[in-house]
mmCIF file as gemmi writes it, N, C-alpha and C atoms, coordinates in Angstrom:
data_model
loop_
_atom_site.group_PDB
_atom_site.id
_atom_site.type_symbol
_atom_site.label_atom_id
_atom_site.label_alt_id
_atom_site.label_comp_id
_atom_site.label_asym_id
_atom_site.label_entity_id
_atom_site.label_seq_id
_atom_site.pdbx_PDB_ins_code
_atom_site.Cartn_x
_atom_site.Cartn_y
_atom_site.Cartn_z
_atom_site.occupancy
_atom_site.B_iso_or_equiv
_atom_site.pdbx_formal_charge
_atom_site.auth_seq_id
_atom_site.auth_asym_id
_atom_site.pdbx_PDB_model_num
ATOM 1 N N . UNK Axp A 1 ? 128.55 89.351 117.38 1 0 ? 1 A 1
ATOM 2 C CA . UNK Axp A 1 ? 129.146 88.407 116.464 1 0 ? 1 A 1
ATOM 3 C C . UNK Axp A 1 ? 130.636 88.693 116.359 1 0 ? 1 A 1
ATOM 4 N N . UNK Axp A 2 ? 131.406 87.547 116.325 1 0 ? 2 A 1
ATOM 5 C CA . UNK Axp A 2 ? 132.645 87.907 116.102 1 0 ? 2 A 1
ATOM 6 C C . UNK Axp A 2 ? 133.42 86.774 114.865 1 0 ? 2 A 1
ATOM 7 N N . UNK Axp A 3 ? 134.617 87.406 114.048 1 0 ? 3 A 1
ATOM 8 C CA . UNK Axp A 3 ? 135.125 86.508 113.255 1 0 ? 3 A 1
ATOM 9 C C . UNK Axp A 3 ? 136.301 85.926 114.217 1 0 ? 3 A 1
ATOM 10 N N . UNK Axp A 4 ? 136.872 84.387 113.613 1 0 ? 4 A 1
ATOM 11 C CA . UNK Axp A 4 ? 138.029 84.373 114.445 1 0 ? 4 A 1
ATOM 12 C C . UNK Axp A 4 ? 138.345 82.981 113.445 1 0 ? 4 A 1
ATOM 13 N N . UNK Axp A 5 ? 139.92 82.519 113.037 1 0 ? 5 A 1
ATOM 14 C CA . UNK Axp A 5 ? 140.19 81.756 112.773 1 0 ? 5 A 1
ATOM 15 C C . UNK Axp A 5 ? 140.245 80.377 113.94 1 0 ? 5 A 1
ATOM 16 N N . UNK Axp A 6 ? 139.814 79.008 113.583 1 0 ? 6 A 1
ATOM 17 C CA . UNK Axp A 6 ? 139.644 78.05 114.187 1 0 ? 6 A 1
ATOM 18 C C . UNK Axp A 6 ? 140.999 77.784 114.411 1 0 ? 6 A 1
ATOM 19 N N . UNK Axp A 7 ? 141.088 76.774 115.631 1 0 ? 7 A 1
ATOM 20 C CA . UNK Axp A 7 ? 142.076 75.99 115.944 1 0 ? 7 A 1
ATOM 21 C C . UNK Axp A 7 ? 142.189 74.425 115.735 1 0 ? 7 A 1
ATOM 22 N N . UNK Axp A 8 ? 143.177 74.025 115.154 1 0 ? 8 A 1
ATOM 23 C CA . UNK Axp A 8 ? 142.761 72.098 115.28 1 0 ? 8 A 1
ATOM 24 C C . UNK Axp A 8 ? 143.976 71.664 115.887 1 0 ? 8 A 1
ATOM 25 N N . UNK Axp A 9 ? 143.878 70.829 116.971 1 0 ? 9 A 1
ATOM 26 C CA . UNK Axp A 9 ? 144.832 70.574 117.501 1 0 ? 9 A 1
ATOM 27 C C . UNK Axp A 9 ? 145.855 72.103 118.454 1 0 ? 9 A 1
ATOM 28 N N . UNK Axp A 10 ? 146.87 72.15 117.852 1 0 ? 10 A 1
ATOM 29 C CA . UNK Axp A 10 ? 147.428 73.257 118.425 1 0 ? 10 A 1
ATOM 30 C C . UNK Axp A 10 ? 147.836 74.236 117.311 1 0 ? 10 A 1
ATOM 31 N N . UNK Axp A 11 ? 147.339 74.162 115.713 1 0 ? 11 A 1
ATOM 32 C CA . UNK Axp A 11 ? 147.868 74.916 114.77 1 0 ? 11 A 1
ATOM 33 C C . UNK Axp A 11 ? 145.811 75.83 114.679 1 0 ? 11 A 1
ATOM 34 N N . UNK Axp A 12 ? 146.689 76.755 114.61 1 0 ? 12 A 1
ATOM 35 C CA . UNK Axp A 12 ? 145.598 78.025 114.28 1 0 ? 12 A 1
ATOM 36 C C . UNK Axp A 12 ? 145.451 78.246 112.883 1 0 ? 12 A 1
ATOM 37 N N . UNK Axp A 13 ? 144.46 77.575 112.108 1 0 ? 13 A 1
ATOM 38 C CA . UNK Axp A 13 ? 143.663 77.128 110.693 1 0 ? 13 A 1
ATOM 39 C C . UNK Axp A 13 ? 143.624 78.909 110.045 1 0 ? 13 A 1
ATOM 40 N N . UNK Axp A 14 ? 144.861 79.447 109.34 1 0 ? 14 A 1
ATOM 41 C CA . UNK Axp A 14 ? 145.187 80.628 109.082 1 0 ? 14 A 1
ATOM 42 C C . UNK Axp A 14 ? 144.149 80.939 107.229 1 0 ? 14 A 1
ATOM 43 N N . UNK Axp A 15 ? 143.95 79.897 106.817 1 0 ? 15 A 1
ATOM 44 C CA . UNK Axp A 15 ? 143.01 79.785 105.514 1 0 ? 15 A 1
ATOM 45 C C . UNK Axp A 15 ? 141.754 79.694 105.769 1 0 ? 15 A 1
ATOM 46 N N . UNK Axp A 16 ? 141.357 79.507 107.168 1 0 ? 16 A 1
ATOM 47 C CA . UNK Axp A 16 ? 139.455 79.971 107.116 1 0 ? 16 A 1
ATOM 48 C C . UNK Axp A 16 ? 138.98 80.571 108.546 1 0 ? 16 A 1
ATOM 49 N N . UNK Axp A 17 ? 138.048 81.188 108.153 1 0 ? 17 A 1
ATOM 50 C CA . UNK Axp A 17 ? 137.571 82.099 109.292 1 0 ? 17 A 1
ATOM 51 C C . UNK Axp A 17 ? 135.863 81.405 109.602 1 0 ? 17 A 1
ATOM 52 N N . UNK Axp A 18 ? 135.546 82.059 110.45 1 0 ? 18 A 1
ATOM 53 C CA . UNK Axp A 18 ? 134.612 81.561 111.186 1 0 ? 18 A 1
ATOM 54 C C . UNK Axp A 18 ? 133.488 83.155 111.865 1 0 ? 18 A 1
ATOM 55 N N . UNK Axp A 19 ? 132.632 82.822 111.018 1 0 ? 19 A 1
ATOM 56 C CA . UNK Axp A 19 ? 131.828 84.324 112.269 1 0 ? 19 A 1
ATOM 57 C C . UNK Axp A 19 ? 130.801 83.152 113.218 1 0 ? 19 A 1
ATOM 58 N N . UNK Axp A 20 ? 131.027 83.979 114.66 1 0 ? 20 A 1
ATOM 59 C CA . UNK Axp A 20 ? 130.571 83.375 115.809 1 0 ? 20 A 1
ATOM 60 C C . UNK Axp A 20 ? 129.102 84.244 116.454 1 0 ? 20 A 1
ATOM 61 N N . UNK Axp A 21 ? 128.275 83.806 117.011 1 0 ? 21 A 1
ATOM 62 C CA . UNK Axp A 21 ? 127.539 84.088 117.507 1 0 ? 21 A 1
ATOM 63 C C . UNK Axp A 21 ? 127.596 83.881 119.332 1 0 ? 21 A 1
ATOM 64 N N . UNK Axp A 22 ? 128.201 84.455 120.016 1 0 ? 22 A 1
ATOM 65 C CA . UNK Axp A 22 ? 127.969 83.718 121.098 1 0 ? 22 A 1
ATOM 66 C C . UNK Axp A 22 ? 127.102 84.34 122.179 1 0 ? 22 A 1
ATOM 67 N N . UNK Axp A 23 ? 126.724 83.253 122.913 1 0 ? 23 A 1
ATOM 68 C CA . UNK Axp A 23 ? 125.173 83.736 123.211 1 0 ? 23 A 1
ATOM 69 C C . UNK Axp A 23 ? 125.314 82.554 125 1 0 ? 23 A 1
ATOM 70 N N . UNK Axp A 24 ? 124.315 82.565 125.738 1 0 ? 24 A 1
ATOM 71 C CA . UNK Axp A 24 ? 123.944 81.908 126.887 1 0 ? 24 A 1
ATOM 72 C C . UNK Axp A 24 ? 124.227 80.84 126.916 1 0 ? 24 A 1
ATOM 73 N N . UNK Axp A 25 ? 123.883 80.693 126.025 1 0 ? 25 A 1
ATOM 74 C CA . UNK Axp A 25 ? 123.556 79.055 125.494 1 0 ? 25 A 1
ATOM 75 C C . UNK Axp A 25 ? 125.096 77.822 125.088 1 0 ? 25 A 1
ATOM 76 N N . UNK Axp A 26 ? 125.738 78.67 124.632 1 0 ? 26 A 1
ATOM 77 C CA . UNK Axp A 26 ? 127.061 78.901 123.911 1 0 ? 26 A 1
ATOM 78 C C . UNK Axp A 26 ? 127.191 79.575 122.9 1 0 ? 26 A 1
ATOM 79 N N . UNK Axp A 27 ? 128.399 79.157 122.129 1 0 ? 27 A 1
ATOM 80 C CA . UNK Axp A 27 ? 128.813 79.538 120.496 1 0 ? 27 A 1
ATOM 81 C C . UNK Axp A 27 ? 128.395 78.954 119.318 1 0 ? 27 A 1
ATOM 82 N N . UNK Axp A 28 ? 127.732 79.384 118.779 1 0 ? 28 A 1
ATOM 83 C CA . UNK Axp A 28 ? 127.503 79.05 117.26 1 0 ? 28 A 1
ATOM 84 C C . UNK Axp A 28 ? 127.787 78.895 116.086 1 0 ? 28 A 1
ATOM 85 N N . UNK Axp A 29 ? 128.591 78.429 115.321 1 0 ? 29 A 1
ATOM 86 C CA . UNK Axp A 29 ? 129.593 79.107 113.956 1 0 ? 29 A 1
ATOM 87 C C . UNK Axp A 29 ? 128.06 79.412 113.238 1 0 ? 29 A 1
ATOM 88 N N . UNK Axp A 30 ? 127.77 80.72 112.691 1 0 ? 30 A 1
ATOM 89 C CA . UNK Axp A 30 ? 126.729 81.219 111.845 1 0 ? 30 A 1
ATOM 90 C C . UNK Axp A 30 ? 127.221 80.809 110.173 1 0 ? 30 A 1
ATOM 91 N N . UNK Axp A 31 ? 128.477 81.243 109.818 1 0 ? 31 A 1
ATOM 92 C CA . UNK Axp A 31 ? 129.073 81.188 108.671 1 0 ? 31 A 1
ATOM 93 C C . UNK Axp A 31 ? 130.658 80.752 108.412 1 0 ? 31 A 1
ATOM 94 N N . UNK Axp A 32 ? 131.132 79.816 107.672 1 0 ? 32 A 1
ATOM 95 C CA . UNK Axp A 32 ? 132.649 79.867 107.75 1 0 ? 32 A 1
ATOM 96 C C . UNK Axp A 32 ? 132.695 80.302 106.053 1 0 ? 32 A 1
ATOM 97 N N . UNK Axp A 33 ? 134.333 80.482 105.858 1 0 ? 33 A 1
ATOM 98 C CA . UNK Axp A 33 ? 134.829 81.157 104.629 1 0 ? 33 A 1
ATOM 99 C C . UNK Axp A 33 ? 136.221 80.468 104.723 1 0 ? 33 A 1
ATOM 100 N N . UNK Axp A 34 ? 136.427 79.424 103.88 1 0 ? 34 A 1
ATOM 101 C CA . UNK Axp A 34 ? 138.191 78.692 103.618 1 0 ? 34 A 1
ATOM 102 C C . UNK Axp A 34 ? 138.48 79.149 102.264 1 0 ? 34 A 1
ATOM 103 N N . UNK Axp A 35 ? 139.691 79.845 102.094 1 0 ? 35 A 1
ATOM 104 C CA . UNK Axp A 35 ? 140.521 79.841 100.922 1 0 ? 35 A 1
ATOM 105 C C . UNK Axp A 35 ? 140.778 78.637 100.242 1 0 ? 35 A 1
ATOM 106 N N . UNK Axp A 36 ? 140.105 78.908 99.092 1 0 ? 36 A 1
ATOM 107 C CA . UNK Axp A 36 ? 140.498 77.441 97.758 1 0 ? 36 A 1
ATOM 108 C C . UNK Axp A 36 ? 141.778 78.003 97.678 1 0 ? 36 A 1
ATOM 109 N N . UNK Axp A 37 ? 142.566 76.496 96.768 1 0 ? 37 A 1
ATOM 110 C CA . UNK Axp A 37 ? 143.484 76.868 96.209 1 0 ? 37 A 1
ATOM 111 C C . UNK Axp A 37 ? 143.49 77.625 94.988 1 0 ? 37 A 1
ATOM 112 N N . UNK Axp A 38 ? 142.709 78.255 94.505 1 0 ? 38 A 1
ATOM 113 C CA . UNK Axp A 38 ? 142.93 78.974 93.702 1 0 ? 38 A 1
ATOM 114 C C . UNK Axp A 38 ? 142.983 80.417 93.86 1 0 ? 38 A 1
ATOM 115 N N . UNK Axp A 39 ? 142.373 80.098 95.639 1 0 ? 39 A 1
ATOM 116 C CA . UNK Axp A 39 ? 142.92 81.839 96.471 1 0 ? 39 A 1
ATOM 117 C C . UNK Axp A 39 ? 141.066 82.522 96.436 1 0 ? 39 A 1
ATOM 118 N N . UNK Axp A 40 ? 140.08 81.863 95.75 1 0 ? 40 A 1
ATOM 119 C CA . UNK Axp A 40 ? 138.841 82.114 95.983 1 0 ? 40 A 1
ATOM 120 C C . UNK Axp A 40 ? 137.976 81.899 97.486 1 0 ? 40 A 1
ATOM 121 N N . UNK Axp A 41 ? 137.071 81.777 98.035 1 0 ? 41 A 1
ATOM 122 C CA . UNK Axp A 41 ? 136.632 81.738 98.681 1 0 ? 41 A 1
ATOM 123 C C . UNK Axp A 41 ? 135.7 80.729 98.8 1 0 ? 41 A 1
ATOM 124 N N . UNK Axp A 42 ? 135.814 79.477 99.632 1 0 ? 42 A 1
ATOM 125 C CA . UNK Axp A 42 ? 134.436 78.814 99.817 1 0 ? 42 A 1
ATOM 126 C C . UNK Axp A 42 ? 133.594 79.035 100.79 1 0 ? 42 A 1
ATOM 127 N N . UNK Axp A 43 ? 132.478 79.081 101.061 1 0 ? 43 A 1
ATOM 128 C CA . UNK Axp A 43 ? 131.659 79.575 101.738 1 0 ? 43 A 1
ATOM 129 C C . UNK Axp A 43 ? 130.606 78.527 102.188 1 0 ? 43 A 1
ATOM 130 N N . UNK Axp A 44 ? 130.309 78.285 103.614 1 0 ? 44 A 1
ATOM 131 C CA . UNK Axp A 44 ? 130.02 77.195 104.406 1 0 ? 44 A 1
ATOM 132 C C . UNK Axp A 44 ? 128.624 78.011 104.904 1 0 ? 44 A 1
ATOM 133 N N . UNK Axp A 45 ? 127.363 77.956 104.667 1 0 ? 45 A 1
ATOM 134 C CA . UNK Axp A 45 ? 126.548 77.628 105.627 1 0 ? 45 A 1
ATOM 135 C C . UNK Axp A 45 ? 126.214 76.756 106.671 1 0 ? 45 A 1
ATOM 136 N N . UNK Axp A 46 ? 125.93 76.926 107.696 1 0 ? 46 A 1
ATOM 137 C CA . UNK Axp A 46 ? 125.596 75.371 108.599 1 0 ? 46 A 1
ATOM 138 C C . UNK Axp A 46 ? 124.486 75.467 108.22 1 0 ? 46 A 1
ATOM 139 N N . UNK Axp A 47 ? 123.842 74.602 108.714 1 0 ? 47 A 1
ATOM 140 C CA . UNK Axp A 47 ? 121.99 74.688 109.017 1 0 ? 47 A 1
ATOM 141 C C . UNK Axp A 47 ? 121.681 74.639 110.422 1 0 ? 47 A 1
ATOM 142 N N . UNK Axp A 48 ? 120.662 75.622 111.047 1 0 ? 48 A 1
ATOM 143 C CA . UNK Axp A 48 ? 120.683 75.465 112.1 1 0 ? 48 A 1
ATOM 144 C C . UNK Axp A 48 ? 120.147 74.286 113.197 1 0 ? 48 A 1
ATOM 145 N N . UNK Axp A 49 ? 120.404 73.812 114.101 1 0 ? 49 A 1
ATOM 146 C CA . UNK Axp A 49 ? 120.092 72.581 114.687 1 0 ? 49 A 1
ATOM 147 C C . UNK Axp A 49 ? 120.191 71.27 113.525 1 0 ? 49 A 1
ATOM 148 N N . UNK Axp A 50 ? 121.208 71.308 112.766 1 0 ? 50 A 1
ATOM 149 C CA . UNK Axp A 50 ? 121.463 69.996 112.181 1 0 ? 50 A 1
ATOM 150 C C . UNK Axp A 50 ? 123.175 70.415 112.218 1 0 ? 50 A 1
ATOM 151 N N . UNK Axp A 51 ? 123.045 68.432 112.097 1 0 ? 51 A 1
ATOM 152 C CA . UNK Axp A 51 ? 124.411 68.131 111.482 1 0 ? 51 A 1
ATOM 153 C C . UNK Axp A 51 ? 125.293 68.527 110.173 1 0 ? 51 A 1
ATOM 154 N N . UNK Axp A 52 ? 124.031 68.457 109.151 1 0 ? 52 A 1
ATOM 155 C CA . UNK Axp A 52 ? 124.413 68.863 107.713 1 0 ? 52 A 1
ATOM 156 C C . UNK Axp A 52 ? 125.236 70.24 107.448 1 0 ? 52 A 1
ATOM 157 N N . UNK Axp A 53 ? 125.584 69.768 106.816 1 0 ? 53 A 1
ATOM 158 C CA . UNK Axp A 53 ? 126.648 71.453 105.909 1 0 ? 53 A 1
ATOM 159 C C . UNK Axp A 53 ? 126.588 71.326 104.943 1 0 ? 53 A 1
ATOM 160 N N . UNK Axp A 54 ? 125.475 72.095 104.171 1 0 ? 54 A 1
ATOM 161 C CA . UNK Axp A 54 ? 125.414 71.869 102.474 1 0 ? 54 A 1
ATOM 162 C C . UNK Axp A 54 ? 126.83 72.313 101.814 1 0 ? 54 A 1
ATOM 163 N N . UNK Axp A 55 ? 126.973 71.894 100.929 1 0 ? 55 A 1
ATOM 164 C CA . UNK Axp A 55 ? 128.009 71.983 99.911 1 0 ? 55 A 1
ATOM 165 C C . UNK Axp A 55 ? 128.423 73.385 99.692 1 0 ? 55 A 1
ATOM 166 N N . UNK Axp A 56 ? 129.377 73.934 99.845 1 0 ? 56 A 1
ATOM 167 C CA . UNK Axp A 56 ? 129.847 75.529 99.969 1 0 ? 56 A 1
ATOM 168 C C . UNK Axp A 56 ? 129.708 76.168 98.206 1 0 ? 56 A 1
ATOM 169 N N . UNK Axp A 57 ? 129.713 77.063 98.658 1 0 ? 57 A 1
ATOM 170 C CA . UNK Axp A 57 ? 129.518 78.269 97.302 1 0 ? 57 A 1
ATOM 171 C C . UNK Axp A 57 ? 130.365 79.005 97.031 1 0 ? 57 A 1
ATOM 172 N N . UNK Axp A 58 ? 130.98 78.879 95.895 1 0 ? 58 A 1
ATOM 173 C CA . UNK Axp A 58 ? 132.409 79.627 95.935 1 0 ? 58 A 1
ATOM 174 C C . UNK Axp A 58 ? 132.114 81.051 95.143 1 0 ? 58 A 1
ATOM 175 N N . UNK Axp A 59 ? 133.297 82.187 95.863 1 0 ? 59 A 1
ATOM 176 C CA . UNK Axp A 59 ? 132.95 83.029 95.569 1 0 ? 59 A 1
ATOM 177 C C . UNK Axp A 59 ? 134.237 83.759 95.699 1 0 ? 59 A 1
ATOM 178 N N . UNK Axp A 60 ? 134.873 85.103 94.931 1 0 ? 60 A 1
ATOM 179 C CA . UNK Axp A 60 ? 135.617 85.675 95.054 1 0 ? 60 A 1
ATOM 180 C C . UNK Axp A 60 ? 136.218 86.176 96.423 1 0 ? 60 A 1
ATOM 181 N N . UNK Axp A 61 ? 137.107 86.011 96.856 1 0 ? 61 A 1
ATOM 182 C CA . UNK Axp A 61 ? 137.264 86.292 98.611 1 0 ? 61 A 1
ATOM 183 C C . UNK Axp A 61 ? 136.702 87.309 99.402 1 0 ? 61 A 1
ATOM 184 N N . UNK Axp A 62 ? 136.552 88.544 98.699 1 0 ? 62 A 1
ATOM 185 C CA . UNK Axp A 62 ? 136.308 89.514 99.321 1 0 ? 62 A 1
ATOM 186 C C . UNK Axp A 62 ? 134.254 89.296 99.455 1 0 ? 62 A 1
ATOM 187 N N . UNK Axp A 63 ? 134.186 89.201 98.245 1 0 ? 63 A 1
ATOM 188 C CA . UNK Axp A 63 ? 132.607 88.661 98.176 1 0 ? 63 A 1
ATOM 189 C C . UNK Axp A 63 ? 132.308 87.591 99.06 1 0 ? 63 A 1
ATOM 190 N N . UNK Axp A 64 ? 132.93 86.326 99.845 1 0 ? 64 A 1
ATOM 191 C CA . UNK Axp A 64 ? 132.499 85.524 100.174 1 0 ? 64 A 1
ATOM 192 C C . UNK Axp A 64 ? 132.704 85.668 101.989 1 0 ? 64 A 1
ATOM 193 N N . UNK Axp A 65 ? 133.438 86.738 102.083 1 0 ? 65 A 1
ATOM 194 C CA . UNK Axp A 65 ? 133.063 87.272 103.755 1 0 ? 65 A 1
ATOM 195 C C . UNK Axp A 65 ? 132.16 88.542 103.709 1 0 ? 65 A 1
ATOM 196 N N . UNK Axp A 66 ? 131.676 89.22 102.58 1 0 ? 66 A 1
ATOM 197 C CA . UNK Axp A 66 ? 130.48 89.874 102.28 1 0 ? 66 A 1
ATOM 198 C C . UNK Axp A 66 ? 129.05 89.026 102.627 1 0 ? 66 A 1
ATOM 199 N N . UNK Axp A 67 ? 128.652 87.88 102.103 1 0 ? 67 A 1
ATOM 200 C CA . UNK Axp A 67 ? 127.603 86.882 101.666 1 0 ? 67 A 1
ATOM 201 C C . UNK Axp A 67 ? 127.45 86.077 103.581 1 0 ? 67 A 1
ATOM 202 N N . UNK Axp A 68 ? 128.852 86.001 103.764 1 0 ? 68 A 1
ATOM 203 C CA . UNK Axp A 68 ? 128.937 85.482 105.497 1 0 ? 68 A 1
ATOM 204 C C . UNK Axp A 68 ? 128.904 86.425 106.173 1 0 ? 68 A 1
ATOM 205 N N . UNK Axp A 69 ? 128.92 87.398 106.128 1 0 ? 69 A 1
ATOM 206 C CA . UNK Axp A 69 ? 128.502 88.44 106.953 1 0 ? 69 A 1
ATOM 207 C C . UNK Axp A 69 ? 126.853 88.909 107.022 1 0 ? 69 A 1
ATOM 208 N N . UNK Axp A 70 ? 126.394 88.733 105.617 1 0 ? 70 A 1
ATOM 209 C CA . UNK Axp A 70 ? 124.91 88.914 105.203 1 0 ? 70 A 1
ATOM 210 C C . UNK Axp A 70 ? 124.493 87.717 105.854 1 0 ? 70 A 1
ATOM 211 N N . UNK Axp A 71 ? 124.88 86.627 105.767 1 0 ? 71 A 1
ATOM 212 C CA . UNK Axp A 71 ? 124.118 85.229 106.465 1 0 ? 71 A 1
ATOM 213 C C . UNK Axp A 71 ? 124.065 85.345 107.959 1 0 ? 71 A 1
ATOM 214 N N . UNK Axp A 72 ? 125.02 85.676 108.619 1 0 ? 72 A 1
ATOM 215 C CA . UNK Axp A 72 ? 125.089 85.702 110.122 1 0 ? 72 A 1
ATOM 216 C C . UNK Axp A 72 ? 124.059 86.999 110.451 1 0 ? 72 A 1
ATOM 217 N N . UNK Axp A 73 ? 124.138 88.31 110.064 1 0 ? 73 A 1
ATOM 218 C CA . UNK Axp A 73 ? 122.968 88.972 110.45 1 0 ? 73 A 1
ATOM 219 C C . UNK Axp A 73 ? 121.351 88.693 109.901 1 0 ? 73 A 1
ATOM 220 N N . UNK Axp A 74 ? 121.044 87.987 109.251 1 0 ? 74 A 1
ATOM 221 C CA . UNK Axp A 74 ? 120.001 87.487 108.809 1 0 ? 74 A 1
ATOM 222 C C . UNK Axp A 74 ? 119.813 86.188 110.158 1 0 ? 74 A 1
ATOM 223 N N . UNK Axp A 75 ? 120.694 85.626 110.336 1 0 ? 75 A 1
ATOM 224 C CA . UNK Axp A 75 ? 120.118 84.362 111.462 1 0 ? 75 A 1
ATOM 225 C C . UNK Axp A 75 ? 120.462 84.903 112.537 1 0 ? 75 A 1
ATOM 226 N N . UNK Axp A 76 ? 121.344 86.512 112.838 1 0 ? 76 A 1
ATOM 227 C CA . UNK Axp A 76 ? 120.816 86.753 114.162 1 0 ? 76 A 1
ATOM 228 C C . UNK Axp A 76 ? 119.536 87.168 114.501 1 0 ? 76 A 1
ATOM 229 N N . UNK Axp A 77 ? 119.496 87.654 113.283 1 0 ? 77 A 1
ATOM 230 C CA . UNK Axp A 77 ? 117.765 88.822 114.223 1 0 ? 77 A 1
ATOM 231 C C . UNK Axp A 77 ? 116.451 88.138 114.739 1 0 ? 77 A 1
């Protein structure tokens, strides 16, 4: 698994991170984490094999790449 900030276009998205799974198959985003403006943390589950992205969970920053780190090893194993 690796973290890495996304790219859009040609600017490198410096307010959210991304842990990756990459595998045979390809890459996976397991978990993302974007800085609110209030400097907190929102926290992105995907679901796996869907489109959906439930509504993020906000959480103190340091806590909310804690919780994405707990999510990505739970859907690797």
């Amino acid at each position: 698994m690796n973290w890495h900030n996304p790219v859009r276009g040609e600017s490198i998205i410096r307010d959210e991170w991304e842990v990756l799974h990459v595998g045979p198959a390809g890459t996976d985003v397991l978990a993302r984490v974007r800085r609110n403006q209030a400097g907190e943390g929102d926290l992105y589950l995907p679901i796996p094999s869907s489109q959906l992205v439930p509504k993020p969970v906000t959480w103190p920053l340091a806590q909310a790449f804690e919780q994405a780190a707990e999510a990505a090893r739970s859907c690797a194993r």
